[in-house]
C-alpha positions, 0 to 999 in steps of 0.5 A, spaced: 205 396 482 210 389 486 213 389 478 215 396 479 217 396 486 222 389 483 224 393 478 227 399 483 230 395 486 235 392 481 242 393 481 244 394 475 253 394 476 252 387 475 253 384 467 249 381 464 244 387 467 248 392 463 248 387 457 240 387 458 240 395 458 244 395 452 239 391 449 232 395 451 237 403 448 239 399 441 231 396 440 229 403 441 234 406 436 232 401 432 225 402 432 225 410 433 229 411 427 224 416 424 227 422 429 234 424 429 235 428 435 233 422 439 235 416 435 243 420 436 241 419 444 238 413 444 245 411 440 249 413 445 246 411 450 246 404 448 253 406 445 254 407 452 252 401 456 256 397 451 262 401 453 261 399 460 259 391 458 264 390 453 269 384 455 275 386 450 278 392 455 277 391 463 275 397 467 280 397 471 286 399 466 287 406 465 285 409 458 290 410 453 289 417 449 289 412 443 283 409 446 279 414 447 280 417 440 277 410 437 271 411 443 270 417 440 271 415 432 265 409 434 261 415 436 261 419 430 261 414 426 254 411 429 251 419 429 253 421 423 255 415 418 249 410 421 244 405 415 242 399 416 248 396 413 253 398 419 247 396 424 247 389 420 254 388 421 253 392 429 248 387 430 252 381 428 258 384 432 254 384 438 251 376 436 258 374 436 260 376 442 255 374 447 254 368 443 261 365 442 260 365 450 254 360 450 259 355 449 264 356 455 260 359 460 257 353 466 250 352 466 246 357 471 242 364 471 250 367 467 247 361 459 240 362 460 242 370 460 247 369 454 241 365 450 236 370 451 241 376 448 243 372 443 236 369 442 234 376 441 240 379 437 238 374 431 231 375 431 232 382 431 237 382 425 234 377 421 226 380 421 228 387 423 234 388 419 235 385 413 228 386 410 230 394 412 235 393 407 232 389 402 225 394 403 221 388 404 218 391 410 211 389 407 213 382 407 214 382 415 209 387 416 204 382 420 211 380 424 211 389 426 207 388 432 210 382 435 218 384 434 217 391 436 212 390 443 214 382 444 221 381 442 223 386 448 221 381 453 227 377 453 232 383 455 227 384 460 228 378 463 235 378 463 234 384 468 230 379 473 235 373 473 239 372 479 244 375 481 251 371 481 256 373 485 262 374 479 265 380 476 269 377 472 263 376 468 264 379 461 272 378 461 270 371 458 271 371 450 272 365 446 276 369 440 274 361 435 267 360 437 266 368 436 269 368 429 265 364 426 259 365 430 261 372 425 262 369 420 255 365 420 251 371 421 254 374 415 254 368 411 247 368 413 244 376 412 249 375 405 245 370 402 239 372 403 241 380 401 244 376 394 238 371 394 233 376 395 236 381 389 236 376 384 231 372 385 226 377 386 222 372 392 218 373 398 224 375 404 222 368 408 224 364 402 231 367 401 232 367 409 229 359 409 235 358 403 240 360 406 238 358 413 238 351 409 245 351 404 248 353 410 246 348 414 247 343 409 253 346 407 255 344 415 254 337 415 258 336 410 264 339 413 262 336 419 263 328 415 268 331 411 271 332 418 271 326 420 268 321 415 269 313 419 272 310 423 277 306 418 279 313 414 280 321 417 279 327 413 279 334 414 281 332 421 288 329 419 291 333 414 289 338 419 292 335 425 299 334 420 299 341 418 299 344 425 304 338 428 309 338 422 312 345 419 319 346 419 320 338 419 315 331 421 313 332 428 315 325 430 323 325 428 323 331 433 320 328 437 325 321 437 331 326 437 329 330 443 327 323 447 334 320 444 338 326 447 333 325 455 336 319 455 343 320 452 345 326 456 346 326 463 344 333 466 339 338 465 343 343 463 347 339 457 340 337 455 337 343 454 343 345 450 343 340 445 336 341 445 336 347 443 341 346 438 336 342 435 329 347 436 334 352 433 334 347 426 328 347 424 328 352 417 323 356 420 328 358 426 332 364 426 335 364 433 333 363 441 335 366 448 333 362 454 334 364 461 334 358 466 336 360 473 338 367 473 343 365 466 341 367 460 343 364 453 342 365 446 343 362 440 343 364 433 340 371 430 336 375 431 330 378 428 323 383 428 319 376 429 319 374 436 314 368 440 316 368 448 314 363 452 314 362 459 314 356 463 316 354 471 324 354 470 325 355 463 323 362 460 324 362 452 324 367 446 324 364 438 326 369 432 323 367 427 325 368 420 317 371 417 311 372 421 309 368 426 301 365 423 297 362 427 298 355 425 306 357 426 305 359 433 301 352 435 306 349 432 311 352 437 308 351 443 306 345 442 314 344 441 316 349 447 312 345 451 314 338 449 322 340 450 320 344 457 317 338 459 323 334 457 327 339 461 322 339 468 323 331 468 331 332 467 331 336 473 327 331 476 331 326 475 337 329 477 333 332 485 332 325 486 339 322 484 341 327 488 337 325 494 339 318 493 345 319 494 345 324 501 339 318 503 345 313 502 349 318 505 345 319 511 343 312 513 351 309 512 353 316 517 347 314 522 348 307 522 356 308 523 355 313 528 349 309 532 354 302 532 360 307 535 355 310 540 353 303 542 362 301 543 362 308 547 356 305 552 360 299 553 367 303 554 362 307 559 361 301 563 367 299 563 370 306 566 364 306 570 366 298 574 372 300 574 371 306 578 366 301 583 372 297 584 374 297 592 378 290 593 383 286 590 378 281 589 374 286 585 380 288 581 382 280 578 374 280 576 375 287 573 382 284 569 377 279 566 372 283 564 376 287 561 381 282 558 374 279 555 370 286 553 377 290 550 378 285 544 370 285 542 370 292 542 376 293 539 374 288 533 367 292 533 371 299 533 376 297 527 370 294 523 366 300 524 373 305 522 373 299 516 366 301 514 368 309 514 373 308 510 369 304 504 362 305 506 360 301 499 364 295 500 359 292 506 363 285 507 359 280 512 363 276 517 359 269 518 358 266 525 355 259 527 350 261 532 353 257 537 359 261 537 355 267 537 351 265 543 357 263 547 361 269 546 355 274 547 354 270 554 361 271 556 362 278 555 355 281 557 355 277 564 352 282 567 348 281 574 342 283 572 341 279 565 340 272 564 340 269 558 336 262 557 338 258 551 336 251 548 340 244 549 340 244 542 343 250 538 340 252 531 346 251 526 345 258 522 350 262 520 349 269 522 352 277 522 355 277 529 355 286 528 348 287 526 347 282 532 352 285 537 349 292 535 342 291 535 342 286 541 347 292 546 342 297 543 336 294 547 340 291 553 342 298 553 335 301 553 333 296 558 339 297 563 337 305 563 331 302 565 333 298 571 336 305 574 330 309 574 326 302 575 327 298 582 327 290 581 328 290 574 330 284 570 332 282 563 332 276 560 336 274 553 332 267 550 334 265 544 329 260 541 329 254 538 326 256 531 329 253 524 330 261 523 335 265 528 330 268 533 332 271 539 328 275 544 330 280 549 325 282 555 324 286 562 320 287 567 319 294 567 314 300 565 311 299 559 313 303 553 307 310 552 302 307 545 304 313 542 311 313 542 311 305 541 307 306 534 312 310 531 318 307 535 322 303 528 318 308 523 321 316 526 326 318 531 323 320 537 324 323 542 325 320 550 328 320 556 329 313 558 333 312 551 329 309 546 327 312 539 333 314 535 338 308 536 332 303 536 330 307 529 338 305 526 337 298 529 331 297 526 334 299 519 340 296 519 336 290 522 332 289 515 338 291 511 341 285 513 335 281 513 333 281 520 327 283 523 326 288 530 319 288 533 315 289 539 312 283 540 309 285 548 309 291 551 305 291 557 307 293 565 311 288 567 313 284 560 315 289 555 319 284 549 323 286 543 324 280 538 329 280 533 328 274 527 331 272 521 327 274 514 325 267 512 
């Protein structure tokens, strides 16, 4: 009773339950032969559950009237025109098709039912089917009971094997793997068949001969396939016979590397390319679109092959019929050339971004030194404003008189810069006279400047210094004028290598803004971010080193270092 409750409670839409019931119709039509009237239901019932199984047109495609005459045409010729023979070879259809998915479905309930089926079709053909035909019955006759009440069993099975959640199931079909599993079957019922009729011998002795003979005849191709390790076989003349039609596979191949490195756009690789693809003698003509643009070269003919990659859509006209081997051949060909052609449009993309990098760090650098030379002019404007008295105007005049020639020199070799960005001249400076003139014109109340009794005598790049060292008194003067009591100190350290450090006393810098400060620009209020991110890279381009060596309320220090 649990067993027939189970079993009403199976859903049978799923496909491998079709497939079983497929299974139990086509054991009933072979066992009750004997009625007509229903073995024509059976066989239709059975002829219907493979309709709604088979894996060679999906459901969900409407039927054509040329399909529905073929369907109608299979049902005939199963009612009318049935005998051991077209049941011989159904049955070895059907083994076909659920065997050659044996070797591509993954482990799980979807094999197991695949190998029950098949398992099924094969004992079915050769102790049911072929002794019908070879009226040996009597031979198996000790064999009748288990094959017509046991060997049902295995659809049973099938029925009760978990449900997997795929209903892509039976769409699955290995064309290779099911030809030969064909043609094995046939080669099999043929031998016995010619083996039994001229030897005139018990049936299990032609079914073990040719069982045997086809084994053996499989392990020699198997060896031939591959003999040892120092000579190929079959493998190779294989291989040379899908790798070179038209023309040996590796001249083409030199050619088509040969014109990637000659040529330098995709668009005129693809051409030359091509010409050569439409050399080769088995090649009529070729159209191919790329981009909305579509070309054509050579003639046209009746024998078409397309094929479609990510931008490159191509059609070969053949001069015969496209064999199977000629059509590897030429998506092996096609796919080589379409790669050719992706690593040329790669190459160009990022020359093209190379450039526009370029184009954007010489356009950042050059923008964020003419920000720093309006900063100070700023400043200046802005004392002059603040002056009162005669006093402060004489000090005003000396300021300027020894601001005005520095950003002068800075502005002209910034236009310079501009004009000829690739020829990146470096003045040299001692260090002595760098520091000197620095602490001269950045005199400013709020900074000092602590030096050594015995300078360095390295020879540096006064731009790079003046703009990244005015970046950071910048940022520390925005800071003195929101913070009270704020000071700055410019130290210059006695190192072997230049080594300058600037320090303040202000808040500290957030975490998350300082773990990012020379790596993207970032957004802040006190002006940090996007000028320290620009004095960084034209600090490292020039062999210098920009880093936050303390950041802490109170004592916040940038060091800028020469790279040893």
């Amino acid at each position: 009773m649990q067993l027939l409750s189970k079993f009403s409670q199976i859903q049978f839409n799923h496909p491998n339950r079709i497939m079983a019931l497929m299974l139990l119709s086509l054991h009933a039509t072979l066992v009750w032969t004997g009625v007509t009237n229903l073995h024509n239901t059976l066989f239709l019932c059975h002829y219907g559950c493979f309709l709604v199984w088979q894996p060679l047109m999906r459901h969900a495609n409407k039927l054509s009237w040329q399909s529905a005459l073929f369907i109608l045409a299979g049902a005939a010729v199963g009612i009318l025109l049935m005998n051991w023979w077209l049941t011989a070879i159904w049955i070895a259809c059907l083994f076909a098709l659920i065997g050659g998915r044996v070797f591509s479905n993954p482990t799980g309930p979807v094999k197991l039912a695949n190998i029950l089926a098949s398992s099924y079709l094969l004992a079915i053909l050769l102790l049911w089917v072929v002794p019908k035909l070879l009226h040996a019955e009597a031979d198996l006759a000790a064999a009748e009971f288990l094959l017509i009440y046991l060997l049902p069993i295995l659809p049973v099975i099938i029925l009760f094997l978990p449900k997997k959640n795929d209903n892509n199931l039976s769409v699955n079909v290995d064309f290779f793997y099911t030809l030969l599993i064909f043609l094995l079957t046939l080669i099999v019922v043929l031998g016995s068949f010619a083996i039994g009729i001229t030897w005139k011998i018990h049936y299990i002795k032609p079914l073990i001969y040719s069982v045997m003979g086809l084994a053996l005849t499989l392990v020699i191709l198997s060896w031939l396939w591959n003999p040892s390790a120092t000579f190929s076989g079959l493998e190779l003349l294989m291989s040379h016979y899908l790798l070179n039609i038209g023309q040996p596979f590796e001249l083409w191949i030199k050619k088509i590397a040969a014109h990637a490195e000659i040529e330098s756009t995709a668009h005129d690789f693809l051409q030359v390319a091509m010409q050569e693809l439409a050399s080769l003698n088995w090649v009529s003509g070729l159209s191919w679109q790329v981009e909305n643009n579509k070309y054509q070269l050579g003639k046209t003919t009746a024998f078409i092959s397309s094929f479609s990659f990510e931008h490159l859509h191509l059609t070969l006209y053949s001069r015969w019929q496209f064999k199977p081997a000629l059509y590897l051949h030429s998506q092996l060909v096609t796919q080589i050339l379409s790669e050719f052609y992706e690593a040329k449009r790669r190459e160009e993309i990022i020359s093209q971004n190379t450039y526009m990098q370029s184009f954007y760090e010489t356009g950042s650098r050059l923008t964020h030194d003419i920000k720093n030379i309006l900063q100070s002019l700023g400043n200046l404007t802005s004392a002059a404003e603040l002056s009162a008295d005669k006093a402060d105007d004489s000090k005003l005049l000396s300021l300027i008189k020894k601001q005005l020639p520095r950003l002068n020199q800075r502005l002209a070799n910034t236009l310079n810069k501009l004009v000829e960005p690739s020829l990146m001249k470096k003045r040299q400076y001692k260090v002595s006279t760098w520091w000197r003139n620095f602490r001269r014109i950045n005199n400013h109340q709020l900074i000092k400047f602590v030096g050594p009794a015995d300078i360095p005598n390295n020879e540096i790049d006064p731009d790079v210094l003046d703009s990244v060292i005015d970046n950071l008194l910048q940022n520390a003067l925005e800071k003195a004028k929101l913070e009270a009591e704020v000071k700055i100190t410019v130290n210059l350290l006695p190192a072997p290598q230049f080594c300058i450090e600037v320090t303040d006393t202000g808040s500290a810098i957030p975490n998350d803004v300082a773990m990012q400060l020379f790596h993207s620009h970032i957004s802040s209020n006190n002006g940090l971010g996007v000028g320290l991110f620009h004095a960084y890279q034209q600090a490292m381009q020039a062999g210098y080193q920009l880093s936050l060596v303390d950041n802490q309320a109170g004592l916040v220090r940038f060091r800028l270092a020469m790279i040893a």
